[in-house]
N, CA, C and O atoms as a MOPAC input file, in Angstrom:
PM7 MOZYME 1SCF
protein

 N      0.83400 1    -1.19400 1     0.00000 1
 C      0.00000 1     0.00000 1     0.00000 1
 C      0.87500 1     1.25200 1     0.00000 1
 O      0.59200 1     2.10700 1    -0.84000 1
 N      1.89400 1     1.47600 1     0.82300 1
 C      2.59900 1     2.24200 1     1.09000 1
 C      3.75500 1     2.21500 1    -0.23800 1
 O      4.68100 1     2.99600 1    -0.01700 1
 N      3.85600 1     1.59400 1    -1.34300 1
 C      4.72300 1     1.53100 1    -2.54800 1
 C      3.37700 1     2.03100 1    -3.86600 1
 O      3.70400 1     2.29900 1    -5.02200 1
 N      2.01800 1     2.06700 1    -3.41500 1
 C      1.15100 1     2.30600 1    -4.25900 1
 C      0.98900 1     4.03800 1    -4.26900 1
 O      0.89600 1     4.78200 1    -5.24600 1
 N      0.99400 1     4.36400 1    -2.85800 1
 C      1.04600 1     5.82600 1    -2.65500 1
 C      1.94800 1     6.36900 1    -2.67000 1
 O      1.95400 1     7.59300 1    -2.54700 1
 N      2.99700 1     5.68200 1    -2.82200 1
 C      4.40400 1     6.58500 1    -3.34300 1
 C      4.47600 1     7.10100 1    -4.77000 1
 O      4.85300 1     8.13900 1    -5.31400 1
 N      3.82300 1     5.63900 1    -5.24200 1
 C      3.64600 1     6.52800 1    -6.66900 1
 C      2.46000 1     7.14100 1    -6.94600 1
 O      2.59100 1     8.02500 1    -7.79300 1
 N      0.87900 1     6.92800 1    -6.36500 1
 C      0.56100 1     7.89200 1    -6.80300 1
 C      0.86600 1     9.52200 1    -6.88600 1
 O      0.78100 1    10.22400 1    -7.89400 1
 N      1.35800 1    10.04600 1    -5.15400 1
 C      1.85600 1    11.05100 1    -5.55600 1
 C      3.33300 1    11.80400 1    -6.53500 1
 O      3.78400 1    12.93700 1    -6.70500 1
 N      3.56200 1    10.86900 1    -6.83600 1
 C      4.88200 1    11.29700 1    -7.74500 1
 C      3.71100 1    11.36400 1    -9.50500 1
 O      4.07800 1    11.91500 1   -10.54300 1
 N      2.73700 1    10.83900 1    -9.35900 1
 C      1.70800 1    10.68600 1   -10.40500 1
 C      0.72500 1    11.89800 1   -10.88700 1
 O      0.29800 1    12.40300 1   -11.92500 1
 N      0.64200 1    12.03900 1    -9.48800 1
 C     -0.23100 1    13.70800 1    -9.55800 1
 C     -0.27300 1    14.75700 1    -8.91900 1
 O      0.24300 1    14.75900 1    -7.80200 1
 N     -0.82500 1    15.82300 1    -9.37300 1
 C     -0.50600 1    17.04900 1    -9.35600 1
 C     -1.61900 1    18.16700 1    -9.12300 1
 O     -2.41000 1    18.36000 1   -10.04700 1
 N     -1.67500 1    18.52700 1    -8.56300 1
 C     -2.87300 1    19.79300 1    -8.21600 1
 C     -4.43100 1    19.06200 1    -8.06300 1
 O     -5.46300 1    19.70600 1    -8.25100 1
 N     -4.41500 1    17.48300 1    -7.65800 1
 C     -5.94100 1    17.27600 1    -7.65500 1
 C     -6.02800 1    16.05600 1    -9.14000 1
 O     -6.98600 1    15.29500 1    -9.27900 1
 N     -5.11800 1    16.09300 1    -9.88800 1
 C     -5.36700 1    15.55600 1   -11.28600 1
 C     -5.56000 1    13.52000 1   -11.25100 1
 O     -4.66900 1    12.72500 1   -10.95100 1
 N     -6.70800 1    13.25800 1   -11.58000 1
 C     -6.96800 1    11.57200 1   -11.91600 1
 C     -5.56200 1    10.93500 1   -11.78900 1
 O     -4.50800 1    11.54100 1   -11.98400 1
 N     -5.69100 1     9.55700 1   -11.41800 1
 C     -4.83000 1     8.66700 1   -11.83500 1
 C     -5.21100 1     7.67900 1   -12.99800 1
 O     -6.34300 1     7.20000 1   -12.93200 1
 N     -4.36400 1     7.29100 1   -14.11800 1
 C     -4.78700 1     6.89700 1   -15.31200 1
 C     -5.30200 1     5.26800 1   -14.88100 1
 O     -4.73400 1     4.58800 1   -14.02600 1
 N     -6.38200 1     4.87500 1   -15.60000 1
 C     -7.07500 1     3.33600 1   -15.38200 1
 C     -6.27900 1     2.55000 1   -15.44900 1
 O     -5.56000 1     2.72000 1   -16.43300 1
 N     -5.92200 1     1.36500 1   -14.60400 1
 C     -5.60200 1     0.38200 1   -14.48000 1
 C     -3.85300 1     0.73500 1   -13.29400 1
 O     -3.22100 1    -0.26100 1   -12.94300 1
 N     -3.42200 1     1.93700 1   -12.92400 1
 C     -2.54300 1     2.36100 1   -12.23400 1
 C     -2.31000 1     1.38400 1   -11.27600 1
 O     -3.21400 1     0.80900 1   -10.67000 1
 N     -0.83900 1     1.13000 1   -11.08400 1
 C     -0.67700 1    -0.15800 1   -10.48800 1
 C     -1.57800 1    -1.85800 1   -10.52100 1
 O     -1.60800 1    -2.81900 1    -9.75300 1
 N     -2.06800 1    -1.60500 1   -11.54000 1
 C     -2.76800 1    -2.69200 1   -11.21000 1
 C     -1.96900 1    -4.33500 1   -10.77700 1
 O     -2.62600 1    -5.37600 1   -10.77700 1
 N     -1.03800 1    -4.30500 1   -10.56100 1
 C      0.23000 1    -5.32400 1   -10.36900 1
 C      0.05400 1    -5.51800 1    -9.04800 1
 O     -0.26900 1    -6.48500 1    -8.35800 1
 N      0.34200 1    -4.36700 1    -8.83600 1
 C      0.14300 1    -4.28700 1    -6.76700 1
 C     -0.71500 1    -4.24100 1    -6.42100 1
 O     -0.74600 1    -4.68500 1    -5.27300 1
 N     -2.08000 1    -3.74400 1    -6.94700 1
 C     -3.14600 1    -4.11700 1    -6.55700 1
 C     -3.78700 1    -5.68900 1    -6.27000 1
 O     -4.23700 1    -6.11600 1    -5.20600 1
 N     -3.67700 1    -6.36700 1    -7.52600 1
 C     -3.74400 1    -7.70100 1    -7.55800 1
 C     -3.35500 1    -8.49600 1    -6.61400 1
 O     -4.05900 1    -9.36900 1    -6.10700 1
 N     -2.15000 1    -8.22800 1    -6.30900 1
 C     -1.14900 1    -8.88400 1    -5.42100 1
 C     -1.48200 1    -8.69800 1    -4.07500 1
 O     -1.41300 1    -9.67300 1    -3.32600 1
 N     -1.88000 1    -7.45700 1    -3.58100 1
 C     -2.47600 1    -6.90600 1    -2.28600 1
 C     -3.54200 1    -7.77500 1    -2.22000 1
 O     -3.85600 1    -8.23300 1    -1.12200 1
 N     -4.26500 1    -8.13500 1    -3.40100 1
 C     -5.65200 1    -8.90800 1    -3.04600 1
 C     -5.62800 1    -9.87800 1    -2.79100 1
 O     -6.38100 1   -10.34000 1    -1.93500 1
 N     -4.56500 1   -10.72600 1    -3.57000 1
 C     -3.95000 1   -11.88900 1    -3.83300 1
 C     -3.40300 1   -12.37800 1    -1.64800 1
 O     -3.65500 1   -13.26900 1    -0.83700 1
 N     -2.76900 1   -11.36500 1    -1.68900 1
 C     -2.52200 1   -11.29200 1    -0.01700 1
 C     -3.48400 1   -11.51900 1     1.13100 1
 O     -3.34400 1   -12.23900 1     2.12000 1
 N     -4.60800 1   -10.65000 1     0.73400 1
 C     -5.31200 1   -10.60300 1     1.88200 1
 C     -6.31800 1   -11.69300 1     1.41300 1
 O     -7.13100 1   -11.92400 1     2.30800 1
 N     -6.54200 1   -12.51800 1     0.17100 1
 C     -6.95300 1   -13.55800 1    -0.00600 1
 C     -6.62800 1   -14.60600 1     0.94800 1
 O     -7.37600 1   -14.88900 1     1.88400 1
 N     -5.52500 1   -15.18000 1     0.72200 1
 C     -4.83400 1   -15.98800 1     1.92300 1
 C     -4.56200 1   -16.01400 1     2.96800 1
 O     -4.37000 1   -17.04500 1     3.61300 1
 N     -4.46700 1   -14.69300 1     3.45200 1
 C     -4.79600 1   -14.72700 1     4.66000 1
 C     -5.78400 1   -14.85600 1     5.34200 1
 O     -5.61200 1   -15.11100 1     6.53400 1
 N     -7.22500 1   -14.71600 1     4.78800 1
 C     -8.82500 1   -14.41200 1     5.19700 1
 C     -8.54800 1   -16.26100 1     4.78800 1
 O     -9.25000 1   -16.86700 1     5.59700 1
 N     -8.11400 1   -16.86700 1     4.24600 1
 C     -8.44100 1   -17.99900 1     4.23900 1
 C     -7.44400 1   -19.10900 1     5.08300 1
 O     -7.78000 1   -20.28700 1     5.19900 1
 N     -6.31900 1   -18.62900 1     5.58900 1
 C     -5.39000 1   -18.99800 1     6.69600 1
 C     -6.31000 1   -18.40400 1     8.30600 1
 O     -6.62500 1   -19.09300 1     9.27700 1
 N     -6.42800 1   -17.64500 1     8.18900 1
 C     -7.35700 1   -17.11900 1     9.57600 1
 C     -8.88100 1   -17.55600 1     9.84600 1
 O     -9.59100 1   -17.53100 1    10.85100 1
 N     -9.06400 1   -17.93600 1     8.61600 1
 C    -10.74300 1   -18.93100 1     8.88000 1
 C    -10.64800 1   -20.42300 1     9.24600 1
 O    -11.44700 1   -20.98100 1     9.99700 1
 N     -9.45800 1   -21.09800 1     8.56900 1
 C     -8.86200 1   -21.95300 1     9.07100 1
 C     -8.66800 1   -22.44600 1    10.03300 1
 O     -8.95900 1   -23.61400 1    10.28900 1
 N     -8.10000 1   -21.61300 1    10.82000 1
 C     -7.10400 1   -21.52900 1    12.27700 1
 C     -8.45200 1   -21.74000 1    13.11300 1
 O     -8.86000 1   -22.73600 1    13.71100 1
 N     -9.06600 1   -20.32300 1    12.93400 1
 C    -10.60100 1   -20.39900 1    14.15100 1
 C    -11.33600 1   -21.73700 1    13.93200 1
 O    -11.66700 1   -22.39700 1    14.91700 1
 N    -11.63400 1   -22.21300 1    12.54800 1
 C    -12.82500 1   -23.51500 1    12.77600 1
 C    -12.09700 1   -24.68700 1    13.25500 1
 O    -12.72000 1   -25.65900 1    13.68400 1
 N    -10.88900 1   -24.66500 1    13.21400 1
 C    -10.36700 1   -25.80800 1    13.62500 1
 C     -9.96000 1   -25.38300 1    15.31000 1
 O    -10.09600 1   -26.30200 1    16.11700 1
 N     -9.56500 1   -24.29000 1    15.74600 1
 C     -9.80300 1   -23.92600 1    17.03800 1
 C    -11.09800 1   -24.47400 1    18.14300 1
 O    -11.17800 1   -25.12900 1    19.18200 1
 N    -12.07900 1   -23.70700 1    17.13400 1
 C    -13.31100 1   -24.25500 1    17.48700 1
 C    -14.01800 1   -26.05800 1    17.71700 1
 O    -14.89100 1   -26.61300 1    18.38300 1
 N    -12.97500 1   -26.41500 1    16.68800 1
 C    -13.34200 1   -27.60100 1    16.79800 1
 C    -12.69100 1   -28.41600 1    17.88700 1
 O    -13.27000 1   -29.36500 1    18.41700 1
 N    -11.51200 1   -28.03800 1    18.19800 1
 C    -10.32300 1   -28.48100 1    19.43300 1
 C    -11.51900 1   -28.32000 1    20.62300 1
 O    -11.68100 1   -29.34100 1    21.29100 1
 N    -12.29900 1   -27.26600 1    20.93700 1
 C    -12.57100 1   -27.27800 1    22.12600 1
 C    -13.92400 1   -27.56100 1    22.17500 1
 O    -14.64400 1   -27.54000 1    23.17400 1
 N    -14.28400 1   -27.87800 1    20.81700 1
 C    -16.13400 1   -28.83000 1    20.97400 1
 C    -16.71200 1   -27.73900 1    21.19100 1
 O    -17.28000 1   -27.49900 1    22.25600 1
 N    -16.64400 1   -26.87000 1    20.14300 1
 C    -17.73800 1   -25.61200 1    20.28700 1
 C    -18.75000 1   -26.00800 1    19.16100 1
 O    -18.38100 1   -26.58200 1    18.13700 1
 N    -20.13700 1   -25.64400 1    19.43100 1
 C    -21.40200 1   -25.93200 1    18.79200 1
 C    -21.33500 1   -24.87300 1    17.63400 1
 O    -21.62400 1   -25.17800 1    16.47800 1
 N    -20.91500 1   -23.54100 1    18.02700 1
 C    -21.10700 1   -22.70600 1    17.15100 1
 C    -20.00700 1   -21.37800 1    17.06700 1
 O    -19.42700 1   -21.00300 1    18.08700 1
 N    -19.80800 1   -20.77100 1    15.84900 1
 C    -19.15800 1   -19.81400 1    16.18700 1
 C    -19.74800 1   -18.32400 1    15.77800 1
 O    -20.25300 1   -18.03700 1    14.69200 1
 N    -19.54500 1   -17.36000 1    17.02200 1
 C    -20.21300 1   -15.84000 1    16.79700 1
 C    -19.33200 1   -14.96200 1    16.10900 1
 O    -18.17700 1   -14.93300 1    16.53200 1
 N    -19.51900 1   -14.50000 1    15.48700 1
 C    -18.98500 1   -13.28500 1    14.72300 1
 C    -20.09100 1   -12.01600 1    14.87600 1
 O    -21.31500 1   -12.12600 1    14.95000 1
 N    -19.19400 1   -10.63500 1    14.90400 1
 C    -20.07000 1    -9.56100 1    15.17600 1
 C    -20.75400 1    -9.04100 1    13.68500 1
 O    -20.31800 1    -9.19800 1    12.54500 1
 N    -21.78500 1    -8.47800 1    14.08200 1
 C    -22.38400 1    -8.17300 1    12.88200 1
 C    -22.34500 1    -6.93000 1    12.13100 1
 O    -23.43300 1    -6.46700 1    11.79000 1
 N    -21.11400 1    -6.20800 1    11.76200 1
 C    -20.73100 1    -5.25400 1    11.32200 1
 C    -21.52600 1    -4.34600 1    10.16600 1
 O    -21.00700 1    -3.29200 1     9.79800 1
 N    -22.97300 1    -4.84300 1     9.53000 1
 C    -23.02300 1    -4.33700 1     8.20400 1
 C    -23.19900 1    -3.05300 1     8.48900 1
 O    -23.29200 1    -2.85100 1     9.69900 1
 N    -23.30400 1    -1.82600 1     7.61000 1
 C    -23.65900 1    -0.72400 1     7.29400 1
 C    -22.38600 1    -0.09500 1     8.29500 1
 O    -21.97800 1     1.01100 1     7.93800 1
 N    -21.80700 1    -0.62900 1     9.36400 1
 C    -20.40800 1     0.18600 1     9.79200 1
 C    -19.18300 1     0.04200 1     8.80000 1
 O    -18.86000 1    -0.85300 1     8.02000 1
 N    -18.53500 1     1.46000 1     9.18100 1
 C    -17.54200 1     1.59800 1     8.19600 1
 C    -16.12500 1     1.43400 1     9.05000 1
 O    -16.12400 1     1.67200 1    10.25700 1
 N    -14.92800 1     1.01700 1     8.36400 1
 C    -14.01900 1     0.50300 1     8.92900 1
 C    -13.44600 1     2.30500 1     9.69600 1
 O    -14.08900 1     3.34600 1     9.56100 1
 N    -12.13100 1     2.15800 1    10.44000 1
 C    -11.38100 1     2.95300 1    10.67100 1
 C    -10.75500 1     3.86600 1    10.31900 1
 O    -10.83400 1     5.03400 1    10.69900 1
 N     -9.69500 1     3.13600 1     9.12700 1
 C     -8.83600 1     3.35700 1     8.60700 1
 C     -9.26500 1     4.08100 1     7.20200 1
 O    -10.28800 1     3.83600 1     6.56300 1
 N     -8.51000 1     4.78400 1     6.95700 1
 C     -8.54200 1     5.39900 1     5.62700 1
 C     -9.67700 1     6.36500 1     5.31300 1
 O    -10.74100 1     6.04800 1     5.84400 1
 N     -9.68700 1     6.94200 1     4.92700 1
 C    -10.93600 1     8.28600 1     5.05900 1
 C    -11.50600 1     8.06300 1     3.60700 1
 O    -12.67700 1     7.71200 1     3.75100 1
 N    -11.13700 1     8.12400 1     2.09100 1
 C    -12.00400 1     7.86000 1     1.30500 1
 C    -11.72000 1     6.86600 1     0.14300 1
 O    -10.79300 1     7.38300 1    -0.48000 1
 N    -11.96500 1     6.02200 1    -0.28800 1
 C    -11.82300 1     4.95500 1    -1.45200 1
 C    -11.01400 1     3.89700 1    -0.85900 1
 O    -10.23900 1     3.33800 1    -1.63500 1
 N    -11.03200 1     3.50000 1     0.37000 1
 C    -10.04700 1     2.85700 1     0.89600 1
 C    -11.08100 1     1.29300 1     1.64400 1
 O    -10.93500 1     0.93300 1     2.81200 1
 N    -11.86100 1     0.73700 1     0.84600 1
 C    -12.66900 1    -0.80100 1     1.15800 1
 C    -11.81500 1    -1.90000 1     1.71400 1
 O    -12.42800 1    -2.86500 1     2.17100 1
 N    -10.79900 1    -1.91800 1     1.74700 1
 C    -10.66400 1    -3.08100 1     1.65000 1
 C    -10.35800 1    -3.58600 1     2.95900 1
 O    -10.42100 1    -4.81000 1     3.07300 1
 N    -10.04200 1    -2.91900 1     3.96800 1
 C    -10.67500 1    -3.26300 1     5.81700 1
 C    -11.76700 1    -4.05300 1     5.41300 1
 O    -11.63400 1    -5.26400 1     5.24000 1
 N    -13.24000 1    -3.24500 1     5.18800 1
 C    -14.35500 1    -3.39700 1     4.97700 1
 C    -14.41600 1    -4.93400 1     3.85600 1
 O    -15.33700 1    -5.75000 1     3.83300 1
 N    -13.73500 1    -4.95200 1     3.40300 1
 C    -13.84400 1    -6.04700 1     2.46500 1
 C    -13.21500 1    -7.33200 1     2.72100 1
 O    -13.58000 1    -8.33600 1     2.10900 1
 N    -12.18700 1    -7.36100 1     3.68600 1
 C    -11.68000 1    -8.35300 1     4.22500 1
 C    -12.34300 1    -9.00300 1     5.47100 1
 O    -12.56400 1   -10.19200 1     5.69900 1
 N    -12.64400 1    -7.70500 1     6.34000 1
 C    -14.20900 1    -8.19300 1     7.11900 1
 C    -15.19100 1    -9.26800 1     6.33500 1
 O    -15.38900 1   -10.40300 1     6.76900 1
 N    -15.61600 1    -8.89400 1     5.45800 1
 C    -16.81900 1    -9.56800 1     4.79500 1
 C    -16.39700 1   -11.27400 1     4.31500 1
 O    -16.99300 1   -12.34700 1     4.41200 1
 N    -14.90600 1   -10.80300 1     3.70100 1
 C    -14.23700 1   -12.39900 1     3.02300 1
 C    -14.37800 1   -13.24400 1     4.87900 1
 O    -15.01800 1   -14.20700 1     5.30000 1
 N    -13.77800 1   -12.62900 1     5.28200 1
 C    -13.31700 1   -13.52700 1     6.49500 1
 C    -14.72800 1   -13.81200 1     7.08600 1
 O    -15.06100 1   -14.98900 1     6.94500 1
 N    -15.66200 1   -12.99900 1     7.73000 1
 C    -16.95700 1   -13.71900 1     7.62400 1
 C    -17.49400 1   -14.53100 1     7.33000 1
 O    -17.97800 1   -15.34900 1     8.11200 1
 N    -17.63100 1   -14.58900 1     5.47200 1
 C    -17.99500 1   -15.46800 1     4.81000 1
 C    -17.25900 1   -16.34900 1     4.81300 1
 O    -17.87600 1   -17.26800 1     5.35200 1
 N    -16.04900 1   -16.77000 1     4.48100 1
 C    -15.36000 1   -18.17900 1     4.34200 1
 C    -15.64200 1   -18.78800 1     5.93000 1
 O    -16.19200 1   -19.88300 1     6.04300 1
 N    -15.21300 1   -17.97300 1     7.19800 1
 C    -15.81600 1   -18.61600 1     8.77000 1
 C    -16.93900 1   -19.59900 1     8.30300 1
 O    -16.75000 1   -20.81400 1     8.35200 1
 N    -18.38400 1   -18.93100 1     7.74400 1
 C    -19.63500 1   -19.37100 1     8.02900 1
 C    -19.37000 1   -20.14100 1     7.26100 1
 O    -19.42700 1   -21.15800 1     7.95300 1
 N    -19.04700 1   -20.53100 1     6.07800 1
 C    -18.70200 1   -22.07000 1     4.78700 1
 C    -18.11200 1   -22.73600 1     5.51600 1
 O    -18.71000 1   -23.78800 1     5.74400 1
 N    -17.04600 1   -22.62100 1     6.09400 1
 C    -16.20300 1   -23.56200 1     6.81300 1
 C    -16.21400 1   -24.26000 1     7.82100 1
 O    -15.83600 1   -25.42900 1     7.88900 1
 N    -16.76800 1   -23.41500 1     8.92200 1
 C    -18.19000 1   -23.69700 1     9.70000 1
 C    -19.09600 1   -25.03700 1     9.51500 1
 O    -19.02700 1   -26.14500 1    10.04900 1
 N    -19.95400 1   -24.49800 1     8.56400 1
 C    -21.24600 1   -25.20000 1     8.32300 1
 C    -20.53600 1   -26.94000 1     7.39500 1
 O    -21.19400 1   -27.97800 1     7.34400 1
 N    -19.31100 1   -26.78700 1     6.87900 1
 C    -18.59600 1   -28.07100 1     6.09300 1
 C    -18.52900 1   -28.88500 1     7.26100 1
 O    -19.08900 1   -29.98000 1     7.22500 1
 N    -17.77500 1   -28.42700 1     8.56000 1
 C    -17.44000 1   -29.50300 1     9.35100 1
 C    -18.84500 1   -29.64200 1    10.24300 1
 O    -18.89400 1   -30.38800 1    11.22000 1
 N    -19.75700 1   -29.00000 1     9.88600 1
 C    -20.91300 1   -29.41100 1    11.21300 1
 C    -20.98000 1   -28.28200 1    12.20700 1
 O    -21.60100 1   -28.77700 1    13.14800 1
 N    -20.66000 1   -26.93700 1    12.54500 1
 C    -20.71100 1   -25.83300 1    13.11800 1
 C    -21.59400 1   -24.86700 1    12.16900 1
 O    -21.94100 1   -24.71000 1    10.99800 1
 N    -21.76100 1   -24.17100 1    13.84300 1
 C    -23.27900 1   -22.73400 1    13.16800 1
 C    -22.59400 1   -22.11900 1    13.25200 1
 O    -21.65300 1   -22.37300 1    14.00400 1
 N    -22.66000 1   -20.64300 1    12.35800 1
 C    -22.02500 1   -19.38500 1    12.57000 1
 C    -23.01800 1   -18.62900 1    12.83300 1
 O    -23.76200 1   -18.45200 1    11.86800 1
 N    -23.45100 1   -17.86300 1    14.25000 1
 C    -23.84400 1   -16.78900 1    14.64000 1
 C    -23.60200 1   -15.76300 1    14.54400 1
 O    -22.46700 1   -15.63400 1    15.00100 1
 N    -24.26500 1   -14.10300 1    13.94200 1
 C    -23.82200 1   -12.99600 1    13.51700 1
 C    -24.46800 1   -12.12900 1    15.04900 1
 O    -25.66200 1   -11.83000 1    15.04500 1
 N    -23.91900 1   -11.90400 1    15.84000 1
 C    -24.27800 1   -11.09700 1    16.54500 1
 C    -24.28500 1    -9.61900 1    16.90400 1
 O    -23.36600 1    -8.86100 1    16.59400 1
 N    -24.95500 1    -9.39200 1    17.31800 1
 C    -24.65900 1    -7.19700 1    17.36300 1
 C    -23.87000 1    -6.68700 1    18.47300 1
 O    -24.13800 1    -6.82900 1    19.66600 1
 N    -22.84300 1    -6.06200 1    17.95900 1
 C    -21.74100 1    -5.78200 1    18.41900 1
 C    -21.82200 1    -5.04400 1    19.65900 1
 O    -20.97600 1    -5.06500 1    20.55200 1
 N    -23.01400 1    -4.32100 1    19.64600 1
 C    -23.20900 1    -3.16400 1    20.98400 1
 C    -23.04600 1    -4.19600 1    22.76200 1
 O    -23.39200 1    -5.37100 1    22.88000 1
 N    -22.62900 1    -3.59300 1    23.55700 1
 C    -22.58500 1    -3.95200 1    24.60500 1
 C    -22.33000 1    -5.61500 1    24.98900 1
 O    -22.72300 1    -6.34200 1    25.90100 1
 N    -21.52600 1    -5.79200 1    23.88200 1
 C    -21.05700 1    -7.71300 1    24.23100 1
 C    -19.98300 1    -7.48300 1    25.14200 1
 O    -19.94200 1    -8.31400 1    26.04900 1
 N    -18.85000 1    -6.35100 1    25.17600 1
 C    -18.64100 1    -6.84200 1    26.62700 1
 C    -18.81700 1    -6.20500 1    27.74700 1
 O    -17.80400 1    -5.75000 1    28.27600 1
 N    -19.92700 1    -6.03000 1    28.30900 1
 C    -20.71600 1    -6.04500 1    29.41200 1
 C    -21.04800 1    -7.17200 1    30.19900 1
 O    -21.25600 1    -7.24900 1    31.41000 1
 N    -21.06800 1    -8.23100 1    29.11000 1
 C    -21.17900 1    -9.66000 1    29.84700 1
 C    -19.78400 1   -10.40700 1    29.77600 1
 O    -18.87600 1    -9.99700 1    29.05200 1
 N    -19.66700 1   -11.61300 1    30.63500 1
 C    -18.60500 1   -12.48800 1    31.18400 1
 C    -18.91700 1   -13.30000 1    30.14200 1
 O    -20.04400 1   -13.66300 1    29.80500 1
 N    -17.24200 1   -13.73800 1    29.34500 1
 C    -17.45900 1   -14.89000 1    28.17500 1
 C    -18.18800 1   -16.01400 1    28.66700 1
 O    -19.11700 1   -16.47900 1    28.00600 1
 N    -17.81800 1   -16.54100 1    29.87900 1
 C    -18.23200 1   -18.00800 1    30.15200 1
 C    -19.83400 1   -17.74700 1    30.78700 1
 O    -20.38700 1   -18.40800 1    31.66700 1
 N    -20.33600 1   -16.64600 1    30.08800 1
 C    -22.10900 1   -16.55300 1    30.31800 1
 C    -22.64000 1   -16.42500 1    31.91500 1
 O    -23.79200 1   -16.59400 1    32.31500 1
 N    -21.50300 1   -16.09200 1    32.66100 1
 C    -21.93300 1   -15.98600 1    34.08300 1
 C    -22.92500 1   -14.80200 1    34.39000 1
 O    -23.82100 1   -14.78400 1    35.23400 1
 N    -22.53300 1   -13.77100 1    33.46100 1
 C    -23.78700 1   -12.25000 1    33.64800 1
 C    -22.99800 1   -11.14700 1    33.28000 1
 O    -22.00300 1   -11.14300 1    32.55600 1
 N    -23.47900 1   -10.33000 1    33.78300 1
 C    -22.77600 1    -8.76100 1    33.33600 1
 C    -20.96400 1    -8.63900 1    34.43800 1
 O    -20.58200 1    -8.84400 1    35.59000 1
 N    -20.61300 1    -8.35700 1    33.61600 1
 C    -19.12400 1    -7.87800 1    34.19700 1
 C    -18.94400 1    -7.20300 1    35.49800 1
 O    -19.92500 1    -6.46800 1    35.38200 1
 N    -18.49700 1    -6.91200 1    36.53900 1
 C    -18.79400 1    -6.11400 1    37.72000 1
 C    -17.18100 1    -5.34800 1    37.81200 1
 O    -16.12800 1    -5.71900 1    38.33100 1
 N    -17.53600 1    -4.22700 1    37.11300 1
 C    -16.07900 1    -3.07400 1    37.13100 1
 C    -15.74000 1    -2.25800 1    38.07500 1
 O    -16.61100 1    -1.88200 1    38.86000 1
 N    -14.44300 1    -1.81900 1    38.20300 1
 C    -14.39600 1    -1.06800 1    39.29100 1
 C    -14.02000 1     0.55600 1    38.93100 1
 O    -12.80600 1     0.72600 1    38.82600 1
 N    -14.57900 1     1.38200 1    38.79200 1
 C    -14.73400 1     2.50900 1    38.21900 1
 C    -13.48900 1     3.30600 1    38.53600 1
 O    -13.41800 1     4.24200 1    37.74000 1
 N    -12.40600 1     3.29900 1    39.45100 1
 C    -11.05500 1     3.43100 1    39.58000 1
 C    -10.24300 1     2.93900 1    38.69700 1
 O     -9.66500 1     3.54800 1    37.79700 1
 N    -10.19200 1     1.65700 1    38.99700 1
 C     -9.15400 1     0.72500 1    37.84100 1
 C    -10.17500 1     0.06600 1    36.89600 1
 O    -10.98700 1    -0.84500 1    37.06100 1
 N     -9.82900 1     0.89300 1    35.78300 1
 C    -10.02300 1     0.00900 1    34.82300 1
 C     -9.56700 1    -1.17000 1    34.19700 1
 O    -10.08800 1    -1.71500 1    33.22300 1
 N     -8.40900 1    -1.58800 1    34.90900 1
 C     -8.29500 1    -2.99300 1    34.18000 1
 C     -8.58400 1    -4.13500 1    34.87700 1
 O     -7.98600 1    -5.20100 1    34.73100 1
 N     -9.40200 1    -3.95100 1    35.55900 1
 C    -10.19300 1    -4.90100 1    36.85700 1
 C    -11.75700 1    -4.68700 1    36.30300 1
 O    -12.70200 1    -5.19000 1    36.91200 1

């Protein structure tokens, strides 16, 4: 990414387009990247999941939020979210696991192992 924006700005000038298909080498390859990895990291979790005899796996339900990073034309946070999602829930459902999409607001408020809401101590926060 950081060899793509080197050249765009050596590319343009006062605001001016970049010509179609610009880098498209490194682009590919970037995709080509985060391909394998969304499919090395879906991997890892269903077979995680499967080590410890989990019924199902949750993933948060991100749609209509926008990633962090990058302020405009910049998807592909947002798009690697979605790959990795999707290959989870296929991969998932191959070996016999559910994938749950859950809503992200206030999940941790509660204790993973489902005991109830968290009990914080408004001093220390890392308690």
């Amino acid at each position: 990414m950081a060899s793509i924006r080197q050249a765009a700005k050596k590319h343009t000038r006062h605001g001016s387009r970049l010509p179609p298909g610009f880098c498209r080498r490194d682009h590919q390859r970037l995709t080509h990247l985060a391909d394998n990895q969304v499919h090395q990291i879906s991997r890892q979790l269903v077979n995680l999941a499967l080590d410890h005899h989990c019924q199902a796996i949750a993933v948060e339900n991100l749609k209509g939020g926008r990633p962090k990073a990058g302020k405009k034309r910049t998807p592909m946070k947002a798009r690697f979210h979605r790959q990795l999602v999707t290959r989870i829930g296929s991969k998932a459902v191959e070996v016999g696991l559910r994938c749950v999409a859950v809503y992200a607001r206030g999940t941790s408020r509660y204790a993973f192992d489902g005991s109830g809401p968290v009990k914080r101590d408004k001093d220390n926060y890392s308690q």
